[in-house]
C-alpha positions in Angstrom: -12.1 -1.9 6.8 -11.4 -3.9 10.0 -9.5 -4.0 12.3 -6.7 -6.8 11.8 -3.2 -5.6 13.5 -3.4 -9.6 14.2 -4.0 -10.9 10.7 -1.3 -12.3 8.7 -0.7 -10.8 5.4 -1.8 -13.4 2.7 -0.8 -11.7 -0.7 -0.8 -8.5 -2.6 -3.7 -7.3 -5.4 -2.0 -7.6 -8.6 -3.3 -3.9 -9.0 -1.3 -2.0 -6.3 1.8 -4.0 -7.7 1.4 -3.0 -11.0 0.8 0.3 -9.8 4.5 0.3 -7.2 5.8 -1.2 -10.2 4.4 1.5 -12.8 6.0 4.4 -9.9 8.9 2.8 -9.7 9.8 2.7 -13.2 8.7 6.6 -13.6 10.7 7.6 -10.7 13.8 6.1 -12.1 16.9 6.4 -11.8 15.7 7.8 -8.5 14.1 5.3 -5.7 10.5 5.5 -5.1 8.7 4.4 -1.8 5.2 4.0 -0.4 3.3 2.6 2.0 1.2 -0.6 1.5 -2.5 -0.8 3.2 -4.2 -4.3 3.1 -7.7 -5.3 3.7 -9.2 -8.5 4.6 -8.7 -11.2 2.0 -12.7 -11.9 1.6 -13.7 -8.4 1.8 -11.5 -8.3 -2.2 -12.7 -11.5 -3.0 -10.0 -13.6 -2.2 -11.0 -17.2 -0.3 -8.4 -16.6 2.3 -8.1 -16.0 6.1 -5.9 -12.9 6.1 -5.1 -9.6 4.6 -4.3 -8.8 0.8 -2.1 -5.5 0.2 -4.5 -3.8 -2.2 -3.3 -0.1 -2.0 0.0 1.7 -2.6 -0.3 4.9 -0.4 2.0 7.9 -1.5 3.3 9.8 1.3 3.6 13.9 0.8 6.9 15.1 1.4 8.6 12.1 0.1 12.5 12.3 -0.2 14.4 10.4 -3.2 17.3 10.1 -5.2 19.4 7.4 -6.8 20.1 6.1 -3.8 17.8 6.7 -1.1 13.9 7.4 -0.5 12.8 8.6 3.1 9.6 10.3 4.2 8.1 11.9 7.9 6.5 9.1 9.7 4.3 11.9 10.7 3.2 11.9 7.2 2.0 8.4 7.2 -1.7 7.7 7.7 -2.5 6.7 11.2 -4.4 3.5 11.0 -4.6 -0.1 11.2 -5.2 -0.6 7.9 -1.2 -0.1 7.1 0.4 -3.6 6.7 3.8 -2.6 4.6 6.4 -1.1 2.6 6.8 -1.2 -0.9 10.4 0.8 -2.4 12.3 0.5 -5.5 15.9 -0.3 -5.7 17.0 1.4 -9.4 20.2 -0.7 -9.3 18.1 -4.0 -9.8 19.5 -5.4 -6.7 16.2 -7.2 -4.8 17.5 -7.5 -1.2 17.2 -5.2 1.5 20.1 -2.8 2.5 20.9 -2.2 6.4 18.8 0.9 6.1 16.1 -1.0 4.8 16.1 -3.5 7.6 15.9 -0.7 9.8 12.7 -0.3 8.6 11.2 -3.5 8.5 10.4 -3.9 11.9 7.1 -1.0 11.5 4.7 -3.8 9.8 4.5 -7.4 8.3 5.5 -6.9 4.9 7.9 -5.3 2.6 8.4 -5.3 -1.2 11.8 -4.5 -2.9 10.9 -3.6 -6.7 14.5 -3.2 -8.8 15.1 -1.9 -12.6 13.7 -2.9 -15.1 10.2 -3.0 -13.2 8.6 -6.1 -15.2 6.0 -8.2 -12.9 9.3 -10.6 -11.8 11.3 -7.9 -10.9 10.0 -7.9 -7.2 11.0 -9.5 -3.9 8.6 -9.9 -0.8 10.9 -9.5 2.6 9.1 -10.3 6.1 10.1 -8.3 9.3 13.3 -9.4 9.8 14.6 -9.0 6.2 14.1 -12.5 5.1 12.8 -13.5 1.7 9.3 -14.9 1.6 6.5 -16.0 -1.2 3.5 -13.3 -1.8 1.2 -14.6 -4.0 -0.3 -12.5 -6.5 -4.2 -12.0 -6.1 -6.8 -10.3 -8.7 -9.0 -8.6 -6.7 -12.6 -7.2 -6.0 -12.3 -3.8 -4.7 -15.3 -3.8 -1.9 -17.9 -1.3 -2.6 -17.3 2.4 -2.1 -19.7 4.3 -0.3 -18.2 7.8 0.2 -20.1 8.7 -2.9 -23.3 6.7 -2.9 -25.6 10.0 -2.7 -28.2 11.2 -4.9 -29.6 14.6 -5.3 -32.2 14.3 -3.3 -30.2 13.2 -0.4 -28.0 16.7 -1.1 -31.3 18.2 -1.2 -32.4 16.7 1.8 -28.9 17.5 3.8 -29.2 21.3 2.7 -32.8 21.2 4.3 -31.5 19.5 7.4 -28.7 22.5 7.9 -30.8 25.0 6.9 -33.2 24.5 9.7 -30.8 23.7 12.4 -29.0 27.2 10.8 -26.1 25.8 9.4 
């Protein structure tokens, strides 16, 4: 993950909408809210100069009801890899409310997701509340390497901290 506070988001992974849209439609009638991380486009696969939205972070502590969602910004990741906003408005309405817009101005894109929560049931805003196109993208997720460990590498670790009397 880069780092790309520069980079102009591109598009979203099909995947993390499906998965807003999914949250959105369980959290009903209340709102539901996250936060949108992106990486660059041909780090996912995507032949693009830019960053795809390709995760839907829930943040603990999360406030909603039918009419509102809020969370702590202390509770939101600190990193660069946060591009956006992604909420649900229950009442089907798919523009932004002034205490939306208030919002807008953290990152470069926001999603309004309204009832019923099918794929069209979405609008894209940009920072200053506009509308704008976000093409859907099927993605690549890059490799993970948190986990790529074999026993013998445990082993090996458990050696290493037992000598230096760990």
């Amino acid at each position: 993950m880069g780092l790309f506070r520069s980079s102009e988001v591109v598009g979203i992974a099909g995947s993390a909408l499906e998965f807003a849209l999914a949250a959105s439609e369980e959290a009903h009638p209340n709102e539901y809210m996250g936060v949108l991380r992106g990486e660059a486009a041909n780090t996912v696969g995507v032949d693009a100069d830019g960053i795809i939205l390709t995760e839907v972070l829930v943040i603990p502590g999360t406030e909603t009801n039918p009419t509102s969602a809020q969370f702590k910004p202390t509770q939101v990741p600190n990193d660069l890899s946060t591009a956006g906003s992604i909420h649900s408005h229950p009442n089907g309405v798919l523009r932004p409310s002034d205490a939306d817009l208030a919002t807008f101005s953290r990152n470069q894109a926001h999603i309004i997701v309204g009832a019923p929560y099918g794929a069209d049931d979405w609008q894209a805003f940009d920072t200053d509340g506009r509308p704008t196109e976000l093409p859907v993208y099927e993605t690549t997720p890059p490799e993970e390497e948190f986990f790529d460990f074999t026993q013998a590498d445990l082993d090996e670790q458990a050696d290493t901290d037992t000598r230096e009397g760990r």
